[in-house]
C-alpha positions as CSV (number, residue, x, y, z in Angstrom):
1,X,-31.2,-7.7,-17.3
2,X,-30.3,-8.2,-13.6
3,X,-31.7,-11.0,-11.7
4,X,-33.0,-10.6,-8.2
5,X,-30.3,-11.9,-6.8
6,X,-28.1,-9.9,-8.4
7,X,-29.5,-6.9,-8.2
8,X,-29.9,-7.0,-4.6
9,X,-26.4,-7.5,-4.1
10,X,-25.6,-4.2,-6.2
11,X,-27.7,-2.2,-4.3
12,X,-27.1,-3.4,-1.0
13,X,-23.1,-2.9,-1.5
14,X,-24.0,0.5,-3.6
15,X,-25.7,1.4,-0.2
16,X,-22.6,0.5,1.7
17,X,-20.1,2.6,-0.4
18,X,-22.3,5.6,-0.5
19,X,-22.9,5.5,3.2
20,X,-18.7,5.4,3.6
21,X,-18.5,8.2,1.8
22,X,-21.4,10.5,2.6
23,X,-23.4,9.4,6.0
24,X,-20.5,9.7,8.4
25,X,-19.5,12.6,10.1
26,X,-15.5,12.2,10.0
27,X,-12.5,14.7,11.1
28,X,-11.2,16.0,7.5
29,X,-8.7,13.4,6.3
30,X,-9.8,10.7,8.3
31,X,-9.9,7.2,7.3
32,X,-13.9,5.5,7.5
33,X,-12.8,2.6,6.1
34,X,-9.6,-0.1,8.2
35,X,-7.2,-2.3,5.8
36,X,-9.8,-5.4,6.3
37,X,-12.5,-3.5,5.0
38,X,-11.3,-2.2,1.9
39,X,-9.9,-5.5,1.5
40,X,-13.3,-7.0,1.9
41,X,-15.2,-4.3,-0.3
42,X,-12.4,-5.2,-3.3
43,X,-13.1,-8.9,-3.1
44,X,-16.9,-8.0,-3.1
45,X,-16.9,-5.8,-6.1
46,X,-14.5,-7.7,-8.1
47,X,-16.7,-10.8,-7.8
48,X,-20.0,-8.3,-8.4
49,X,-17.7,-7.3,-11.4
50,X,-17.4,-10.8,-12.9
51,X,-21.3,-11.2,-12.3
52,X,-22.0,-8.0,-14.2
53,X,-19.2,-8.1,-16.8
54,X,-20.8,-10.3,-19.5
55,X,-23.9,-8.3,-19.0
56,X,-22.2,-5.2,-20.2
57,X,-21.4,-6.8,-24.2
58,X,-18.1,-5.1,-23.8
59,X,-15.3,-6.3,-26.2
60,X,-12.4,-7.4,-24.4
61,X,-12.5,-10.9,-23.2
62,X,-12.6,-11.0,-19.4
63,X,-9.2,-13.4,-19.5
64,X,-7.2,-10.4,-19.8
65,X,-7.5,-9.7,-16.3
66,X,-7.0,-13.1,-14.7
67,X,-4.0,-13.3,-12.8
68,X,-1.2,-14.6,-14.9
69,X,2.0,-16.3,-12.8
C-alpha cells in the first residue's frame, strides 16, 4: 500500500504528465516540454520508480539497473 506521502507525489506528477499531453493547445508537432524539463520529469519518475519498485513484488532484483562503470 502507498503511503501519503507517496501517493501524493504519484498523483501530483501523474497530474503533471497528463496535463503535458492533453490540456495544452499546441501547433501539431510542437514540443510542450524544453530539454530541462524532460530532464527533470526523468529524474522525478526514476526516483518515484525506486519508491514504487519493491511495492510491485516483481522478480528481478532492482541492481540490474544501477549504473555499472
Amino acid at each position: 500500500m502507498l503511503g501519503p506521502g507517496l501517493f501524493e507525489q504519484v498523483n501530483d506528477f501523474s497530474k503533471v504528465y497528463n496535463a503535458s499531453k492533453h490540456d495544452f493547445d499546441q501547433e501539431k508537432d510542437s514540443h510542450m516540454f524544453s530539454i530541462q524539463d524532460a530532464v527533470l520529469a526523468y529524474f522525478v519518475a526514476r526516483q518515484l520508480g525506486i519508491r514504487l519498485y519493491p511495492l510491485a513484488h516483481l522478480s528481478t532484483d532492482v541492481s540490474v539497473f544501477e549504473a555499472t562503470q
